[in-house]
N, CA, C and O atoms as CSV, one atom per row, in Angstrom:
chain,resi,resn,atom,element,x,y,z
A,1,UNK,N,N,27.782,-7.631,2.312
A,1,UNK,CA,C,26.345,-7.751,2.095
A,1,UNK,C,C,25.726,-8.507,3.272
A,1,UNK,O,O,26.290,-9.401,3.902
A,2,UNK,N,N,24.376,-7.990,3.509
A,2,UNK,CA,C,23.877,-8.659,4.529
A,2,UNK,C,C,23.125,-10.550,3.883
A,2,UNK,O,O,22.812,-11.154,2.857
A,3,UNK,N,N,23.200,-10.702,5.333
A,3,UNK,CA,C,22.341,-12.003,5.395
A,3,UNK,C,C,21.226,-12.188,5.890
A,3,UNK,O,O,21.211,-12.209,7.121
A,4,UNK,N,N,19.988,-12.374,5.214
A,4,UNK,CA,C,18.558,-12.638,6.008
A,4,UNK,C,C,18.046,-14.260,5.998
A,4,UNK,O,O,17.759,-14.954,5.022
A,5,UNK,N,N,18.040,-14.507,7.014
A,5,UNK,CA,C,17.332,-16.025,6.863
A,5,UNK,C,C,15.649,-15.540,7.059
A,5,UNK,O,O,15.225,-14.648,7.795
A,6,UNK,N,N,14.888,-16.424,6.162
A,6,UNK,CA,C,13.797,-16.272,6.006
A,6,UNK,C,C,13.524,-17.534,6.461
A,6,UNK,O,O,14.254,-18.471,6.138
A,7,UNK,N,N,12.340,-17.720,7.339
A,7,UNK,CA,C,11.381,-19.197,8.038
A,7,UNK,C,C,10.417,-19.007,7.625
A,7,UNK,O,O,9.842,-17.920,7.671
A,8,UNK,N,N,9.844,-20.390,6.932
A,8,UNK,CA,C,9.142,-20.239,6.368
A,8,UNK,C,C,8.498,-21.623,6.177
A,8,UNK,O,O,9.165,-22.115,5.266
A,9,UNK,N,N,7.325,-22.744,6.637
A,9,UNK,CA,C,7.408,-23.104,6.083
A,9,UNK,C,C,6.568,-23.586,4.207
A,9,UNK,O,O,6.560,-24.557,3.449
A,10,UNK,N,N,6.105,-22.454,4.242
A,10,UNK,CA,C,5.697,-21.822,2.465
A,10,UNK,C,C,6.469,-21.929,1.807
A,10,UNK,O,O,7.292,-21.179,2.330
A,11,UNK,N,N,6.979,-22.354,0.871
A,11,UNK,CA,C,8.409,-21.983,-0.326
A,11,UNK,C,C,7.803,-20.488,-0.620
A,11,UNK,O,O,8.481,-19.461,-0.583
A,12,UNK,N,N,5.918,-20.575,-1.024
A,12,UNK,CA,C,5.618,-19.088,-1.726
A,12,UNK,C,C,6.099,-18.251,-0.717
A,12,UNK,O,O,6.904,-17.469,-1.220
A,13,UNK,N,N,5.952,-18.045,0.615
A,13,UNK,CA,C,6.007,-17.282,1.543
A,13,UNK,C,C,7.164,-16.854,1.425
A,13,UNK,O,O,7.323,-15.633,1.414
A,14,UNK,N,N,8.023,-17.521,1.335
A,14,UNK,CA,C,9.710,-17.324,1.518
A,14,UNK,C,C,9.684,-16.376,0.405
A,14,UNK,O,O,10.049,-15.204,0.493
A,15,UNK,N,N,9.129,-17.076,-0.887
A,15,UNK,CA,C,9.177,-16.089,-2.309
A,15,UNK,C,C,9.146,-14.746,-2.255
A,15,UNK,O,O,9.941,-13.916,-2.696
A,16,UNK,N,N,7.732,-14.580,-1.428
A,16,UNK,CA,C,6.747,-13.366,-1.142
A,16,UNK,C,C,8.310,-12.346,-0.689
A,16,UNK,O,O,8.981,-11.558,-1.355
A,17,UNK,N,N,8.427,-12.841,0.747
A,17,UNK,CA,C,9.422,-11.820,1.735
A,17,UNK,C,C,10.861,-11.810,0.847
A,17,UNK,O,O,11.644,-10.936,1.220
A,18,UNK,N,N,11.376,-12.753,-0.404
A,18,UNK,CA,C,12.466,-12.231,-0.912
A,18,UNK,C,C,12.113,-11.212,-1.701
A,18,UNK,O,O,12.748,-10.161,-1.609
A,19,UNK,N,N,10.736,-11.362,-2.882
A,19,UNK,CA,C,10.715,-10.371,-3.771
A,19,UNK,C,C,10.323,-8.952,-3.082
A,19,UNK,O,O,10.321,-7.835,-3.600
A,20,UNK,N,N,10.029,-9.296,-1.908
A,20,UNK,CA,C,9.820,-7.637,-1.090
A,20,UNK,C,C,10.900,-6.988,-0.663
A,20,UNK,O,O,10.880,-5.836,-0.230
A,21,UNK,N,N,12.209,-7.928,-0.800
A,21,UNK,CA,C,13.330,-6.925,-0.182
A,21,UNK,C,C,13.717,-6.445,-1.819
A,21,UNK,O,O,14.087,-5.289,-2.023
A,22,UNK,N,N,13.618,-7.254,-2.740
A,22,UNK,CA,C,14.007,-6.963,-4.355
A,22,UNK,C,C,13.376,-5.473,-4.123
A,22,UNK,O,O,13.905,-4.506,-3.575
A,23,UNK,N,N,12.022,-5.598,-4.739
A,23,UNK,CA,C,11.091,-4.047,-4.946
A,23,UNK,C,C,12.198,-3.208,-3.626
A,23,UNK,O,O,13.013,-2.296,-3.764
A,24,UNK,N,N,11.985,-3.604,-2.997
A,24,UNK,CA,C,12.036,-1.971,-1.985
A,24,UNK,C,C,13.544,-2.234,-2.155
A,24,UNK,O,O,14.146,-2.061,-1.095
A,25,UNK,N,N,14.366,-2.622,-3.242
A,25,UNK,CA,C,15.672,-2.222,-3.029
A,25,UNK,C,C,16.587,-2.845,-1.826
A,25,UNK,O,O,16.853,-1.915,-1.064
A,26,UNK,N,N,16.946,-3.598,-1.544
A,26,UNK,CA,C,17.249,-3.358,-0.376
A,26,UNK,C,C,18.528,-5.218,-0.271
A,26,UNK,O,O,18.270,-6.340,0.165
A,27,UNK,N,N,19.859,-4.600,-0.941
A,27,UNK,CA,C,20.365,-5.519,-1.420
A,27,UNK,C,C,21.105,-6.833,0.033
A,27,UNK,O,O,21.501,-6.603,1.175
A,28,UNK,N,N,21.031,-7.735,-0.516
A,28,UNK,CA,C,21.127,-8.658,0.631
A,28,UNK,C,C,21.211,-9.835,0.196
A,28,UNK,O,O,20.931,-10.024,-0.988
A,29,UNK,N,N,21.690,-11.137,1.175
A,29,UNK,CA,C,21.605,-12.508,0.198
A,29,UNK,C,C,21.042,-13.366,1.589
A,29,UNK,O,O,21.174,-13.295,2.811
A,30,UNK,N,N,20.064,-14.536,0.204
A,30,UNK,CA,C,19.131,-14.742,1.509
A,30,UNK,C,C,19.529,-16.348,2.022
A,30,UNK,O,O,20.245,-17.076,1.336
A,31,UNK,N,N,18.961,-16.753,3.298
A,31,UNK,CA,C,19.445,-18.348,3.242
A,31,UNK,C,C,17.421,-18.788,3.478
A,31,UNK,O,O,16.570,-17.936,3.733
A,32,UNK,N,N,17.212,-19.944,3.336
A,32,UNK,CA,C,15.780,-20.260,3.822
A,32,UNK,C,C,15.776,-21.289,4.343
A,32,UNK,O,O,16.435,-22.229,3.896
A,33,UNK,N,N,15.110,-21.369,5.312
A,33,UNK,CA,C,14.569,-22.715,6.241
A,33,UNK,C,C,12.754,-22.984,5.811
A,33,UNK,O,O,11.939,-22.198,5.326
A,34,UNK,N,N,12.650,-24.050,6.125
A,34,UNK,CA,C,11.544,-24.635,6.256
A,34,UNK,C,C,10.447,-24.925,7.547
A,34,UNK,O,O,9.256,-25.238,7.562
A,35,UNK,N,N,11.658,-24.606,8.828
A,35,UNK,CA,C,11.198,-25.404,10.027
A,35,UNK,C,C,12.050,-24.298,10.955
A,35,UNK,O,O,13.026,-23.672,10.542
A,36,UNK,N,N,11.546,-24.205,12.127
A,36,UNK,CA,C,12.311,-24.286,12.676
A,36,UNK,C,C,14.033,-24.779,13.411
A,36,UNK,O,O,15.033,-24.271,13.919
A,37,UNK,N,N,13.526,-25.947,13.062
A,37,UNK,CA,C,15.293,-27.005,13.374
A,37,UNK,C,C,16.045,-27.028,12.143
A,37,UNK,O,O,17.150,-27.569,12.177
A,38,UNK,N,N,15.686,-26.600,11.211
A,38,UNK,CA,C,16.509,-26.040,10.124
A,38,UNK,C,C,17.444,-25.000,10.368
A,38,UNK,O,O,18.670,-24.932,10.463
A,39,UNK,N,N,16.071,-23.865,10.469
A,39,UNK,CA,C,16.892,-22.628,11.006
A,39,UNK,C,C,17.942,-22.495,12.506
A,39,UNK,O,O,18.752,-21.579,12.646
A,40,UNK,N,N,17.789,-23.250,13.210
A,40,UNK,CA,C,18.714,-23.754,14.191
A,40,UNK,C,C,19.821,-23.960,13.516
A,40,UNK,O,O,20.773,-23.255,13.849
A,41,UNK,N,N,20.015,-24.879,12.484
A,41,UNK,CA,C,20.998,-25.461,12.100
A,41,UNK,C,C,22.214,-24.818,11.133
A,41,UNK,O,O,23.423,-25.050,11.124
A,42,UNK,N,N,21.329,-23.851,10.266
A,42,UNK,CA,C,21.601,-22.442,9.681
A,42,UNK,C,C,22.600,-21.713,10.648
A,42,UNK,O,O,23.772,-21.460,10.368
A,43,UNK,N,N,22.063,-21.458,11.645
A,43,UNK,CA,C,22.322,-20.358,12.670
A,43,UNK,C,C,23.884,-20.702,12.750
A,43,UNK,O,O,24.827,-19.928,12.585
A,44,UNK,N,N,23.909,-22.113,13.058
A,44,UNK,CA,C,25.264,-22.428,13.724
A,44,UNK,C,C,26.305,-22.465,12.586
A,44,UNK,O,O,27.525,-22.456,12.752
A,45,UNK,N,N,25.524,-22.515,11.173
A,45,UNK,CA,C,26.760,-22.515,9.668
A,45,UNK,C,C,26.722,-21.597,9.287
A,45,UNK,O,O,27.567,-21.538,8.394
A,46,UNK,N,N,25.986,-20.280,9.439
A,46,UNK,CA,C,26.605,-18.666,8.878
A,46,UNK,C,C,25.862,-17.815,9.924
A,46,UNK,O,O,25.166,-17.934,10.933
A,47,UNK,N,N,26.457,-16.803,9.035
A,47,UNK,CA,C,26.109,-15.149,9.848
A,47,UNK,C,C,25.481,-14.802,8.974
A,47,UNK,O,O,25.531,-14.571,7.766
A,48,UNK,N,N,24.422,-14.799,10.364
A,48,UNK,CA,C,22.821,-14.229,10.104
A,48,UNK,C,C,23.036,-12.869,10.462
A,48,UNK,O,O,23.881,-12.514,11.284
A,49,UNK,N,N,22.118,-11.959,9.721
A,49,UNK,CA,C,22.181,-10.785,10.137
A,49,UNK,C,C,20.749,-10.075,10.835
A,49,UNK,O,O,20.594,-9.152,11.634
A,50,UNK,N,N,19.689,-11.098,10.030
A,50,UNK,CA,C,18.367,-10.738,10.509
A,50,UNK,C,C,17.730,-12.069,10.147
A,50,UNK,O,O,18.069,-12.995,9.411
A,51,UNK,N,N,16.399,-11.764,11.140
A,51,UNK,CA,C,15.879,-13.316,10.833
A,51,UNK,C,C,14.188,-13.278,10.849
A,51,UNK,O,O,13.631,-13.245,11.946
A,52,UNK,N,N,13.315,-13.285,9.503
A,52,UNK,CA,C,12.351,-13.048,9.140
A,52,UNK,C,C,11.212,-14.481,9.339
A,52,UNK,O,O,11.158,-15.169,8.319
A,53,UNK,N,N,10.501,-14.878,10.287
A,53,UNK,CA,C,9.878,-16.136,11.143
A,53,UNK,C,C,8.717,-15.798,11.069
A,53,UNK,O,O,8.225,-14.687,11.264
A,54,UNK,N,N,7.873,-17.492,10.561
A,54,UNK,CA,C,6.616,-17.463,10.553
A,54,UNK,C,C,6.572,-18.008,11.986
A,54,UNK,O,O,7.684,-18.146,12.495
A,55,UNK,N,N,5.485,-18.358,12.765
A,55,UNK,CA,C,4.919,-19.127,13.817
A,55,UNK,C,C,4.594,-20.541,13.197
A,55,UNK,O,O,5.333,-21.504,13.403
A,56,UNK,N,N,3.803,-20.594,12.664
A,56,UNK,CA,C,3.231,-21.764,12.762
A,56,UNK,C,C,4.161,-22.776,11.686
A,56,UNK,O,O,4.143,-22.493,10.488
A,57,UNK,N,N,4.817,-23.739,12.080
A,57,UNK,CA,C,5.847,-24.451,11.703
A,57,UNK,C,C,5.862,-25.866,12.079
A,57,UNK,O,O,5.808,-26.126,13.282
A,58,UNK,N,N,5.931,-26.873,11.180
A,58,UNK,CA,C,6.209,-28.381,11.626
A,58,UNK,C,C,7.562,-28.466,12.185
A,58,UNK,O,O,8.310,-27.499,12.046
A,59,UNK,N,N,8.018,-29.680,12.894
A,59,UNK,CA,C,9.225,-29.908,13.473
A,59,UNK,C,C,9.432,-29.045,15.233
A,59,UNK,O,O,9.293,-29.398,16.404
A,60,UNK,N,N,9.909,-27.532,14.357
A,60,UNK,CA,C,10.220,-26.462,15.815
A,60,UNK,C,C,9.324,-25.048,15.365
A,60,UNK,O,O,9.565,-24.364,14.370
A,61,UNK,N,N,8.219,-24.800,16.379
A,61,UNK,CA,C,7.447,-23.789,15.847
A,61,UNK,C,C,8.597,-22.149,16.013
A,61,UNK,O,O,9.428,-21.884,16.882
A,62,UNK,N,N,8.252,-21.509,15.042
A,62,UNK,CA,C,8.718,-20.122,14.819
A,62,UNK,C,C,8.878,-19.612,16.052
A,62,UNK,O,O,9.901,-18.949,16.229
A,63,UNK,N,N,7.758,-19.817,17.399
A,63,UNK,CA,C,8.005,-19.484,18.440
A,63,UNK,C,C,9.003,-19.676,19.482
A,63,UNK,O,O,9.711,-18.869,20.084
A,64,UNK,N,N,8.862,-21.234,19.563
A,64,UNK,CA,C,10.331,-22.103,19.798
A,64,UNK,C,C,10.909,-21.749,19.372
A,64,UNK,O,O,11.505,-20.908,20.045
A,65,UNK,N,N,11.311,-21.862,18.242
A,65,UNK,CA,C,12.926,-21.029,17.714
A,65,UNK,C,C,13.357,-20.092,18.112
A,65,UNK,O,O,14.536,-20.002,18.454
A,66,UNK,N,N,12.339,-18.944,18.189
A,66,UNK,CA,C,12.971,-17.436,19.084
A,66,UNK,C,C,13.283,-17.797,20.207
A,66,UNK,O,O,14.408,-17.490,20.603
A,67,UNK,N,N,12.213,-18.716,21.249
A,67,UNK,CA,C,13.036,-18.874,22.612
A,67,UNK,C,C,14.360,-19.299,22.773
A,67,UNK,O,O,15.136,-18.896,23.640
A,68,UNK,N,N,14.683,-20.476,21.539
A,68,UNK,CA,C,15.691,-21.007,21.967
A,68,UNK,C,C,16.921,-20.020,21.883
A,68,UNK,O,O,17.831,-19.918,22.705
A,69,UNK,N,N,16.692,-19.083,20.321
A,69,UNK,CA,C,17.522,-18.330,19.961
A,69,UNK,C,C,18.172,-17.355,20.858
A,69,UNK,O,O,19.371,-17.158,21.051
A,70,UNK,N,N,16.945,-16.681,21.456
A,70,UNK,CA,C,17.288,-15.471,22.511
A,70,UNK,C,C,18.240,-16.521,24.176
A,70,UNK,O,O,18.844,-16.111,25.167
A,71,UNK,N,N,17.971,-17.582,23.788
A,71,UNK,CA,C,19.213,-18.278,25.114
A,71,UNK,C,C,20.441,-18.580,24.391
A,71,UNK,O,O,21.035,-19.525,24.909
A,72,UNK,N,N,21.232,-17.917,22.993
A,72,UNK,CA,C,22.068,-18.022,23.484
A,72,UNK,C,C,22.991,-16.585,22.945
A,72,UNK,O,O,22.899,-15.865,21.951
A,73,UNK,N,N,23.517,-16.593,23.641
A,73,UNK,CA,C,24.338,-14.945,23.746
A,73,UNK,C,C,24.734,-14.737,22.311
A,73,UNK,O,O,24.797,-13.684,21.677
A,74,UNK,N,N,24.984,-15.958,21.942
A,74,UNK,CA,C,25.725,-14.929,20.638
A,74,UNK,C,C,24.226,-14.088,19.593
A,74,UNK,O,O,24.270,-13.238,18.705
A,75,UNK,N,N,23.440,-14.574,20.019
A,75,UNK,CA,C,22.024,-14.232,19.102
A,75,UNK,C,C,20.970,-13.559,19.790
A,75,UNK,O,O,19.774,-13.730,19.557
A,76,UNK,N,N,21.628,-12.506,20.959
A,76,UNK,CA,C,21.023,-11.989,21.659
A,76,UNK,C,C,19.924,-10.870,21.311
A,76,UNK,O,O,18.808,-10.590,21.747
A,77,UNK,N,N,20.654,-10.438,20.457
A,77,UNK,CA,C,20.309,-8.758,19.855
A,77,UNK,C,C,20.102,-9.063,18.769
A,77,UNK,O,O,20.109,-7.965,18.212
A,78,UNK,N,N,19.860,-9.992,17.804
A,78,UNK,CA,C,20.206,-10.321,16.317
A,78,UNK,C,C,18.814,-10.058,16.336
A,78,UNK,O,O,18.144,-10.423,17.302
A,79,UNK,N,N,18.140,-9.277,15.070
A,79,UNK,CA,C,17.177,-8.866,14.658
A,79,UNK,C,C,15.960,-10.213,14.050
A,79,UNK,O,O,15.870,-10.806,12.976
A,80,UNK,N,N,15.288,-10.269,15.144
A,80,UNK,CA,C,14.021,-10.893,14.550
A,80,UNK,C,C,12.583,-11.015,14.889
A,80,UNK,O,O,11.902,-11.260,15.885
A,81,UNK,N,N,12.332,-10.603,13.005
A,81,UNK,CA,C,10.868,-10.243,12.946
A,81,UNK,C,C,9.872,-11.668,12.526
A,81,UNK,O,O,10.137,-12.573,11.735
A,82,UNK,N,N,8.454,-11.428,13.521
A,82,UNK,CA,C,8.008,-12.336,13.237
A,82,UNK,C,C,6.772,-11.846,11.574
A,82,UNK,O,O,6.367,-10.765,11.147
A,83,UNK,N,N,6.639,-12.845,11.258
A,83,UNK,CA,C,5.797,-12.754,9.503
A,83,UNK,C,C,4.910,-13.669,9.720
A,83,UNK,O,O,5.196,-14.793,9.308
A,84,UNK,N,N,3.445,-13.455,10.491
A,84,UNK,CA,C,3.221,-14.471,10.480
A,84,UNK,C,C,1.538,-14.259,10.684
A,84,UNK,O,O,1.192,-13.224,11.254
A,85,UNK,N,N,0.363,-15.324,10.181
A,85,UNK,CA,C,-0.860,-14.584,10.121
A,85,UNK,C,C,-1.883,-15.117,11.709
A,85,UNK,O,O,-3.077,-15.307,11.937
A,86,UNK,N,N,-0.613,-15.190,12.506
A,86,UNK,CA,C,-1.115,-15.527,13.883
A,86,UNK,C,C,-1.140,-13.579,14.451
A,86,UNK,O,O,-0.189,-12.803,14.540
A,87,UNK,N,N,-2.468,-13.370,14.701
A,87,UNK,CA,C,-2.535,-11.619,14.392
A,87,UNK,C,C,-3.828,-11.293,16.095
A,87,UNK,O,O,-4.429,-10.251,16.356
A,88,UNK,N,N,-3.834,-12.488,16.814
A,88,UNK,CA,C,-4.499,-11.866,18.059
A,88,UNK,C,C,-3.253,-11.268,18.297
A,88,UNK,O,O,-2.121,-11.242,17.815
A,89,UNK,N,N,-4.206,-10.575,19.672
A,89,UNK,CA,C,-3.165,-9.532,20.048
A,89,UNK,C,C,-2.270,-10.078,21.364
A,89,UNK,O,O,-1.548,-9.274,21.955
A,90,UNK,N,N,-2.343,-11.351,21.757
A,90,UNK,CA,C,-2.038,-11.945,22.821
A,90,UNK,C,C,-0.584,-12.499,21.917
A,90,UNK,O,O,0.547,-12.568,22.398
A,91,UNK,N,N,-0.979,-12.855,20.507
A,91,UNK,CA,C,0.118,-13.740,20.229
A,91,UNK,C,C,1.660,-12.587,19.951
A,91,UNK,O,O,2.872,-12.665,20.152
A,92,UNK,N,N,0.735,-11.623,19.411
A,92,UNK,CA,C,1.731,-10.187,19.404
A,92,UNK,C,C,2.732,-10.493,20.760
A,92,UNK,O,O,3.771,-11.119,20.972
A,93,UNK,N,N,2.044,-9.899,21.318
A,93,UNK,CA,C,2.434,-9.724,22.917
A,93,UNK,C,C,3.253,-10.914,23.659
A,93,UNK,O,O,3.892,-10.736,24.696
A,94,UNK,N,N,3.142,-12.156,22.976
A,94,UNK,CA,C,3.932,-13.127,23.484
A,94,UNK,C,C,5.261,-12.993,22.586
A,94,UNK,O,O,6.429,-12.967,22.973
A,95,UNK,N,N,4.762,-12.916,21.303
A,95,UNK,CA,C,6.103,-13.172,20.775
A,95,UNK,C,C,7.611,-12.047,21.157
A,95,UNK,O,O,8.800,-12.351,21.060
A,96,UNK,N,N,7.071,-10.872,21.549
A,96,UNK,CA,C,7.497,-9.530,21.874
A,96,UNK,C,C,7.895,-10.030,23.143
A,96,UNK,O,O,9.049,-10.123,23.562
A,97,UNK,N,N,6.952,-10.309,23.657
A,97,UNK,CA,C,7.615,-10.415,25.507
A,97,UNK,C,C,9.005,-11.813,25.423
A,97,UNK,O,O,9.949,-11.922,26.206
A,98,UNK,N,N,8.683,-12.735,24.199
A,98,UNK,CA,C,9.819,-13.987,24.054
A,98,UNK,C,C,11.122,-13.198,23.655
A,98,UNK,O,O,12.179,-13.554,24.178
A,99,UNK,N,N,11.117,-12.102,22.724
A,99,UNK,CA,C,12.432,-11.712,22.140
A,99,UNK,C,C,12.430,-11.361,20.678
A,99,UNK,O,O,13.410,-11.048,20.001
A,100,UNK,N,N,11.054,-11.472,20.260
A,100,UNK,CA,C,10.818,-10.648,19.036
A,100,UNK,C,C,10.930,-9.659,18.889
A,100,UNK,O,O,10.337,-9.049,19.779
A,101,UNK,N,N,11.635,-8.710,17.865
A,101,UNK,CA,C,11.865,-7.254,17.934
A,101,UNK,C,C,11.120,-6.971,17.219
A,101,UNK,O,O,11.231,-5.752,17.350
A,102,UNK,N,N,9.636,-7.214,15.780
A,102,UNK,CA,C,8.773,-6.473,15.235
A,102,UNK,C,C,7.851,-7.904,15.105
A,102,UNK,O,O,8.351,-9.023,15.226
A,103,UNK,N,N,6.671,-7.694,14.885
A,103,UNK,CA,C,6.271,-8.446,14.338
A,103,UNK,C,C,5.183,-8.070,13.235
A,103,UNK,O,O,4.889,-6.885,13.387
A,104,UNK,N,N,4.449,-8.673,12.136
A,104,UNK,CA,C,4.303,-7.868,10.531
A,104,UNK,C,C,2.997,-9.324,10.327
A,104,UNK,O,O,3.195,-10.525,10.143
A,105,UNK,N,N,2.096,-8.777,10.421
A,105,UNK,CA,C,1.089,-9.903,10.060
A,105,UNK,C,C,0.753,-9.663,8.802
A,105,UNK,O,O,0.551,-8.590,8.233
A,106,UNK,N,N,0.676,-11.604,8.117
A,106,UNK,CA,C,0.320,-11.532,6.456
A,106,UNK,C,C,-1.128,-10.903,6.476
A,106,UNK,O,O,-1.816,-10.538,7.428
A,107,UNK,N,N,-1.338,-10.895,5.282
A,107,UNK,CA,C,-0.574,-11.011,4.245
A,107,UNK,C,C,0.896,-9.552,4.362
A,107,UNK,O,O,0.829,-8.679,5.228
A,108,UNK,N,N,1.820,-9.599,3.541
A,108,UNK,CA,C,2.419,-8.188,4.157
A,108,UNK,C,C,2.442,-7.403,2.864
A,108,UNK,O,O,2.655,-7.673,1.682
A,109,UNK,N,N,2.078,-6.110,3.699
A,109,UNK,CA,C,1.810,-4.861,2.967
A,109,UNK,C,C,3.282,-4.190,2.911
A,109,UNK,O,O,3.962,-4.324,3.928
A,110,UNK,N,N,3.669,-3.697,2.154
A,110,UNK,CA,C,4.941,-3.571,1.310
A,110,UNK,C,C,5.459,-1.986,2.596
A,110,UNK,O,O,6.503,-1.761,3.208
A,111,UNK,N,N,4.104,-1.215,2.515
A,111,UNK,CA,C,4.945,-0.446,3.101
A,111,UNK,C,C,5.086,-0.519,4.601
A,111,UNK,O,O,5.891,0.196,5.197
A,112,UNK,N,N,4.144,-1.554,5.325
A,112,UNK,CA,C,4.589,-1.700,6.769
A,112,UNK,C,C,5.856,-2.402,6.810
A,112,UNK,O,O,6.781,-2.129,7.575
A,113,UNK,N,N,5.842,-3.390,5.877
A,113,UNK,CA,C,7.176,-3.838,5.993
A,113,UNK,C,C,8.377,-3.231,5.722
A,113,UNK,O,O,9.406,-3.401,6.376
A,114,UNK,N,N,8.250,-2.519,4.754
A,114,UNK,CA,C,9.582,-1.118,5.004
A,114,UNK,C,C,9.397,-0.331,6.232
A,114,UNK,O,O,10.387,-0.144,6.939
A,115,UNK,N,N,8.183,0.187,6.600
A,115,UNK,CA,C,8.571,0.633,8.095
A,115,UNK,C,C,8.991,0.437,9.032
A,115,UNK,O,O,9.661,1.148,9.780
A,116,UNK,N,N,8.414,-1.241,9.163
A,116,UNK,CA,C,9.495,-2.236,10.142
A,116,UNK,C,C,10.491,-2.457,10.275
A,116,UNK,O,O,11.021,-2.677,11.365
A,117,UNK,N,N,11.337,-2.464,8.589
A,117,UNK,CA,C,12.590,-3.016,8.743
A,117,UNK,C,C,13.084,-1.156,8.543
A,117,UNK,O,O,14.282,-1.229,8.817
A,118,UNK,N,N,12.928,-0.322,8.370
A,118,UNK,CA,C,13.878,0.650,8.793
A,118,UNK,C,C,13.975,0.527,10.095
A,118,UNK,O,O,15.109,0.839,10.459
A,119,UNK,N,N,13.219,0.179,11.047
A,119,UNK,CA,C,13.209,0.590,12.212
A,119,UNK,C,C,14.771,-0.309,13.029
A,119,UNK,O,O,15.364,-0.048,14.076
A,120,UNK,N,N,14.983,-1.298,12.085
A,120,UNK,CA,C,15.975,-2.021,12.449
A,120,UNK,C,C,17.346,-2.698,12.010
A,120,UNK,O,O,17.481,-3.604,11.188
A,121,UNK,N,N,18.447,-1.978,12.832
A,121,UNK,CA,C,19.494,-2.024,11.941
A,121,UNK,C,C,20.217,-3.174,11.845
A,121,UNK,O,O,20.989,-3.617,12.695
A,122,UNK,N,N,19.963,-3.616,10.852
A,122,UNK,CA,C,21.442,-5.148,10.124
A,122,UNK,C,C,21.788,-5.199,9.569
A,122,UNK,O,O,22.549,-6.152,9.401
């Protein structure tokens, strides 16, 4: 079974993106962070398979985290989408140009988010 870490720091938010993998089926077991430096810390105690990130975060922002993530090899390619209601189109474009592979602005609509995540395999 897969593993999704969800960032978040919402508990509802986290809620939101688990009961959306429930509905659309889509069996998996989840871990959650709060922060960024959480999810750092995650990273290094299991296998992640995908990794579902807000931006705006106390401690290490969602953004930070991808940079740091994409420096290190083992988490090169590891799937992650940003969830997050930072929706100019500059912030798109940064997070994409950092090492984001989708990004899904809230609130999220059930079926972009199945379109997204077919698009990506974990």
């Amino acid at each position: 079974m897969k593993t999704v870490m969800v960032v978040d720091d919402s508990r509802i938010m986290r809620n939101i993106v688990k009961n959306t993998f429930s509905e659309l089926k889509i069996p998996c077991q989840f871990i959650e962070a709060a922060n960024g430096k959480e999810a750092l810390q995650h990273l290094l105690n299991h296998k992640i398979d995908i990794v579902l990130l807000d931006w705006n975060m106390p401690e290490l922002s969602g953004y930070d985290f991808l940079k740091k993530v994409r420096n290190i090899d083992m988490y090169k390619n590891m799937p992650i989408i940003m969830v997050t209601s930072e929706s100019a189109k500059f912030n798109v474009i940064e997070a994409i140009d950092a090492g984001a592979t989708d990004y899904i602005i809230k609130p999220i609509n059930e079926r972009i988010f199945m379109d997204k995540l077919s698009r990506v395999t974990f």
